[in-house]
N, C-alpha and C positions, 0 to 999 in steps of 0.2 A: 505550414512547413517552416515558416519563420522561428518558430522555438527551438525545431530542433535544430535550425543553424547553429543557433544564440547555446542552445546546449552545445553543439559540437567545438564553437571556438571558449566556454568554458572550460571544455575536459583540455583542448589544447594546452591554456592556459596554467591549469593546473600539475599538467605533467611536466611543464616547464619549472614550476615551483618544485616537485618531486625532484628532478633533475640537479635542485642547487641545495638539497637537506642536506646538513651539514651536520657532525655531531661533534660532543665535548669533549678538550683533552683533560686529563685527570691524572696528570704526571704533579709529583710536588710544586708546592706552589701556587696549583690553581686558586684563582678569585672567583668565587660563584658570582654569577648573575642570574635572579629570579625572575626572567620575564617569560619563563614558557611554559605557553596556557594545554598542560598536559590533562585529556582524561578518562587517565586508569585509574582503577578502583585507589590506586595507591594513595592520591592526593587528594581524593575527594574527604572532605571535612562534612558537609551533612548533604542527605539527598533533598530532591527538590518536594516543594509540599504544594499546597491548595496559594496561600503567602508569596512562597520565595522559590528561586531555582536551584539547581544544585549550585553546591558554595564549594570551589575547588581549591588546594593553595596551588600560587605557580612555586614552578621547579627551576632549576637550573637546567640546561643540556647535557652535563653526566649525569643528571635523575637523582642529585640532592633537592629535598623539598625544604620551599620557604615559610615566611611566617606567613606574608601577606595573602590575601584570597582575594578571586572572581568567583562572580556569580551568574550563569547561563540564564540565558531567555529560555526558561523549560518549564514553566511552574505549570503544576499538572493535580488535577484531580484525581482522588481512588474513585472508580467510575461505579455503580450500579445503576442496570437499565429495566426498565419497564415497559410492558407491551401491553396497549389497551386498544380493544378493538374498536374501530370509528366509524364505518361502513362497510361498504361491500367491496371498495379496492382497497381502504387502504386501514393502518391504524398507527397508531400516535407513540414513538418511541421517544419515551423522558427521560434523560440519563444524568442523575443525582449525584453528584459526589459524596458517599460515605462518613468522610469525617467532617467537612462543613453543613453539608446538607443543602448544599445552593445548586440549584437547577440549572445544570451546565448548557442542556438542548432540550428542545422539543419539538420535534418533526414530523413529517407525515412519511411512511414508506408505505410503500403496493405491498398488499399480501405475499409469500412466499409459501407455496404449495408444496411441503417434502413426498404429501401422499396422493396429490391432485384432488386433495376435498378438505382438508384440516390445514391451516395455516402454520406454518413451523414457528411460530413468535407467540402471536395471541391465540385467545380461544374463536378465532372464527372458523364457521364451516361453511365451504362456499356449497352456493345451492347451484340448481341445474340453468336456471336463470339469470345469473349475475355474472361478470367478471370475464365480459367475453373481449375476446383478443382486439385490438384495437388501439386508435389515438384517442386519449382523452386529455382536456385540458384540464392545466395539470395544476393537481392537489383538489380536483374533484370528482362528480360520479360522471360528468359530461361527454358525452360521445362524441368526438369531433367525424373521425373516419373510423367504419367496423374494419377487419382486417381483411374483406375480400375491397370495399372499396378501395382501400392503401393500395392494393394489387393493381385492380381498374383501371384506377388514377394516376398508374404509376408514381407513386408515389416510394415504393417500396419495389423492387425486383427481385421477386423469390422466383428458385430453381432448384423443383425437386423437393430436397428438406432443407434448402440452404437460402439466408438472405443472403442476394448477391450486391444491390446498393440501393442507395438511398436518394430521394430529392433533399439536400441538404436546407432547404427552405421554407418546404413545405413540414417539416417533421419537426414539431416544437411540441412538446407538452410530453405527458408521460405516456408507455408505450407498455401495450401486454401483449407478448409474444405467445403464437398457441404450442400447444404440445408437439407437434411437428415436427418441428424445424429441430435439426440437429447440429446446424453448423451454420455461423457469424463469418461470412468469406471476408476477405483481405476489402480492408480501407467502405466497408460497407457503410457506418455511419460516422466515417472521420470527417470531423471538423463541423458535424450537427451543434450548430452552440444554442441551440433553443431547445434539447431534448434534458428533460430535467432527471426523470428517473423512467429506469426499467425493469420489467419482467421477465427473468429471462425462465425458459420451460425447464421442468423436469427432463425431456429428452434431448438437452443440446448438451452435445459432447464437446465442441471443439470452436474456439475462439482463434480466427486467423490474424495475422499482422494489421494492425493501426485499424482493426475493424472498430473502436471507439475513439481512435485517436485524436486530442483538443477536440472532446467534448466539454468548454468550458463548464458547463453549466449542469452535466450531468452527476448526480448527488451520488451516495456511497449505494455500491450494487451486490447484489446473493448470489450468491452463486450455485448454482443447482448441487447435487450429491453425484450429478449424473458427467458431466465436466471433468474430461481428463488432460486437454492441451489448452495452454495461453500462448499464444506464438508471440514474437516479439513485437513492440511500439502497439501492443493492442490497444492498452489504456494509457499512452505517452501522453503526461501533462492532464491531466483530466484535475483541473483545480481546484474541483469543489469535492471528491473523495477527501472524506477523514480519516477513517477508516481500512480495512483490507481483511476480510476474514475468505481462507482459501479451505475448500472441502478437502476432505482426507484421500476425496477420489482424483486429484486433481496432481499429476506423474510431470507432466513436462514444463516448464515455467522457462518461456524463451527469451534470449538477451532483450533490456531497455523495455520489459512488456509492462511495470508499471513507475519506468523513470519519469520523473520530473512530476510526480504527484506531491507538490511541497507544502499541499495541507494533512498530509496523511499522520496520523500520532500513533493509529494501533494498527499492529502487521500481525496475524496469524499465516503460519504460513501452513501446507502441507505436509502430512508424517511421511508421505509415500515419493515426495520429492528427491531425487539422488543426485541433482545440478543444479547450482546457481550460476545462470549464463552472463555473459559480460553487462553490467552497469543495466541488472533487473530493476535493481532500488534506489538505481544512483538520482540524489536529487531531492531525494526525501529530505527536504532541511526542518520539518516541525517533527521527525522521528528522534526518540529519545531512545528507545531499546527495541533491538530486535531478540528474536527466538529461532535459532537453526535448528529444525530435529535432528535427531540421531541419524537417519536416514541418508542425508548426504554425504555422499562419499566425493565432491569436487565442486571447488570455489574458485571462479574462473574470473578475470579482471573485474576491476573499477566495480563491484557488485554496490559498495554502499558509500560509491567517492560522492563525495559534496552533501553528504548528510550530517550537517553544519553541527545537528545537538544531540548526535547518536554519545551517547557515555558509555551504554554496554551490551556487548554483545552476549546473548547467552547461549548455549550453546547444550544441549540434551544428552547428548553423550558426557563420557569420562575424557581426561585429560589428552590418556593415550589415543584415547580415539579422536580428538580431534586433533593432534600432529601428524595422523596415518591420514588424515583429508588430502588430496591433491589439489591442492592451494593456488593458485596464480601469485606473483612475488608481491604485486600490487592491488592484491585482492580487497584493500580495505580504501583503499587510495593511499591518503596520509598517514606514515608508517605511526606507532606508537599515541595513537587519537583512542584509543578504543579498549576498557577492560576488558577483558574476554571472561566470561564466566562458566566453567564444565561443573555438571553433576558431585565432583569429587574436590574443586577446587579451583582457582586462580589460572589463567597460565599464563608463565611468564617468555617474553621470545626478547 
């Protein structure tokens, strides 16, 4: 709970700074000065590569650009990834940068079952024998607890099809949820900092409030096809996600549900999404682009404040259609940070 103090007297802090934005007069006469580090598409000089970050010029405060340029901590890889299968939980995802060709990662993740027998990544097909629900120490085939013992042992308190909580001490290593379970109740495994990665079933619908919340240690997670609610602070701070890919089936995405993930670089979000609830993404300070579908029709506060190297927004719709969004005034936090990019064009505010 100490983070999200430390986040709440940041946002303070910040809206304090909102409070004194000041802008330039542009009456005859003016002397520019170029020290504002603006970035919209307007100023940007080149984007960022494998090398270098994006190279921006600053501006003046009436929005005349200078000669001089910075350059963002964003340097970033064209990603391609590979899936090779390793055993019976897990398989080995290698993701190669395209135009250097330098092995950015190599990791181990648990299978993810789209059909409960074929792994949605690699070519495994799980047999009637393997991959049973359980604690296994993690990043191998090792059985610590099956998942009736976690029950026994209380280690784990399931009700119904729901896990209700967790021994935050006893649950370290990676975890396979069985098909059951349909729903992660509120604060069930917050503050687990020894659970590294999980499985979550083809049948869970529904992710309650800070059910993962400062799971440091837990690594980037799948999300079933079957998942339609993230409530909020689910995955608050979870530091070791890079990553975020959200299923097309996945409708409600509730305020702060994955702020202060500030290793996160790629965000897919949902087509079927129509709300982005207050400061969902706020925090993300390693995000460089997000992607809004078309689908939403309201951007409600602070959604991407303190996403220190967001450059642009893109946006799936056309122009008009993103000015007809019902907007919150401080929906980006700090006003004019941010290119917006629609299907048809620029927009400029």
């Amino acid at each position: 709970m100490k983070k999200i103090l430390s986040a709440t007297l940041a946002l303070i802090t910040v809206l304090c700074t909102l409070a004194g934005f000041c802008a330039c007069d542009k009456e005859d006469g003016h002397t520019h000065s170029y020290h504002v580090e603006s970035k919209r598409a307007e100023y940007v000089k080149s984007e960022a590569t494998c090398t270098t970050g994006t190279v921006i010029y600053y501006s003046c405060l009436c929005g005349e650009k200078g000669s001089e340029t910075f350059e963002l901590d964003n340097k970033t890889h064209n990603i391609s990834k590979t899936y090779t299968d390793t055993n019976s939980l897990y398989h080995t995802t290698k993701a190669t940068c395209r135009d250097c060709s330098a092995v950015v990662s190599e990791t181990l993740e648990l299978h993810t079952y789209s059909d409960g027998k074929n792994c949605a990544y690699c070519d495994h097909r799980k047999k009637s024998s393997e991959f049973k629900p359980g604690l296994y120490r993690s990043g191998t085939e090792t059985l610590i607890y099956s998942w009736e013992e976690l029950i026994n042992e209380g280690i784990l308190t399931v009700t119904e099809k729901a896990i209700s909580g967790s021994d935050r001490e006893m649950l370290a290593g990676d975890l396979v949820i069985p098909d059951s379970i349909e729903k992660i109740s509120d604060m069930a495994f917050m503050d687990c900092d020894k659970l590294t990665r999980v499985s979550l079933p083809i049948s869970l619908k529904e992710i309650a409030s800070y059910a993962f919340a400062e799971c440091d240690a837990l690594e980037n997670v799948v999300f079933p096809a079957s998942l339609y609610s993230i409530d909020s602070h689910a995955f608050y701070s979870c530091d070791s996600f890079t990553s975020i890919e959200l299923p097309n089936s996945v409708r409600t995405l509730n305020g702060f549900a994955f702020a202060n993930c500030k290793n996160v670089t790629g965000l897919v979000l949902s087509s079927k999404v129509e709300t982005l609830n207050p400061s969902v993404f706020m925090g993300m300070r390693s995000l460089t682009e997000i992607t809004i579908p078309s689908s939403v029709t309201c951007i409600r506060e602070y959604v991407i404040l303190a996403c220190y190297n967001l450059v642009c927004v893109e946006y799936e719709g056309t122009v008009e259609e993103w000015n007809a969004i019902a907007k919150n005034t401080y929906w980006a936090g700090y006003p004019n940070e941010y290119s917006i990019i629609c299907s048809d064009g620029e927009v400029t505010e």
